[in-house]
Legacy VTK file of the C-alpha trace (Angstrom):
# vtk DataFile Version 3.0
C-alpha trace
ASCII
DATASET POLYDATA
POINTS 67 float
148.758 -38.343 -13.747
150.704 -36.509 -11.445
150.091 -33.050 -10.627
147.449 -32.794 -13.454
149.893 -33.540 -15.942
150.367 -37.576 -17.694
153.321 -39.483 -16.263
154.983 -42.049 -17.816
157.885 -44.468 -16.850
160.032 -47.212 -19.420
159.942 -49.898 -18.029
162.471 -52.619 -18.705
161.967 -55.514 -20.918
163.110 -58.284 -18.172
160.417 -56.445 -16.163
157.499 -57.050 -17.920
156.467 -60.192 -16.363
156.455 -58.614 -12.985
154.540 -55.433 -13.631
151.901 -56.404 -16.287
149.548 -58.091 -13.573
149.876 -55.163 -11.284
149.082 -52.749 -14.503
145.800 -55.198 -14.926
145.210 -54.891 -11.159
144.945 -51.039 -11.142
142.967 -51.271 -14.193
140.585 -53.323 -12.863
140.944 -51.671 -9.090
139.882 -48.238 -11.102
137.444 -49.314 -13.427
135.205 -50.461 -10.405
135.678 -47.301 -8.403
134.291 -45.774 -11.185
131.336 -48.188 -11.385
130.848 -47.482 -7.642
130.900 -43.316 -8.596
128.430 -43.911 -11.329
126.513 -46.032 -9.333
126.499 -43.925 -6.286
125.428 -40.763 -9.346
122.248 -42.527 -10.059
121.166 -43.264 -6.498
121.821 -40.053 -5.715
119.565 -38.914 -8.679
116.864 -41.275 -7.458
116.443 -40.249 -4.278
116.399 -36.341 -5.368
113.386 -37.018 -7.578
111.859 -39.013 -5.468
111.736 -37.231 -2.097
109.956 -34.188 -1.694
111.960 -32.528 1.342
115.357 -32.776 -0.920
112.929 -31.440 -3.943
111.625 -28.897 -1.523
115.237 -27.808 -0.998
116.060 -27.211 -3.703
113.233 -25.869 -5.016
114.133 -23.056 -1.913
117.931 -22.714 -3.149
116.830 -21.739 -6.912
117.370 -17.825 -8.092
114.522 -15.536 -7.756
114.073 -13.823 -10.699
114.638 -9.955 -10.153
111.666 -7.882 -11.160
LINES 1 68
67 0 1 2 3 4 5 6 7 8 9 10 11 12 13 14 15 16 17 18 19 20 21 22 23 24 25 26 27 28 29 30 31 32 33 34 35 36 37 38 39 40 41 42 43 44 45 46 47 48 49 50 51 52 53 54 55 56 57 58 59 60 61 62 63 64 65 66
């Protein structure tokens, strides 16, 4: 994507040979960033529920109701 909006290049058929690995690459390169993110999601999660100054924080950071 570029600029929020999909991108996409022909690429030549004597090319293909050269390019295909590095398309695999970035795959893989990407998927694992976003196993790191979604790993990163649940620690994150963890520790929120299981310390009590972080729950006290936000406990503190929640609307009042108006009455």
């Amino acid at each position: 994507m570029v600029q929020g909006k999909k991108h996409v290049e022909r690429i030549p058929e004597d090319w293909v040979d050269s390019v295909r690995p590095r398309v695999v690459r970035g795959r893989k390169c990407k998927d694992a960033v976003a196993e790191i993110f979604a790993a990163n999601a649940q620690l994150l999660a963890l520790e929120r529920n299981h310390s009590p100054r972080i729950a006290n924080v936000e406990k503190d950071r929640r609307p009042r109701p108006k009455g």
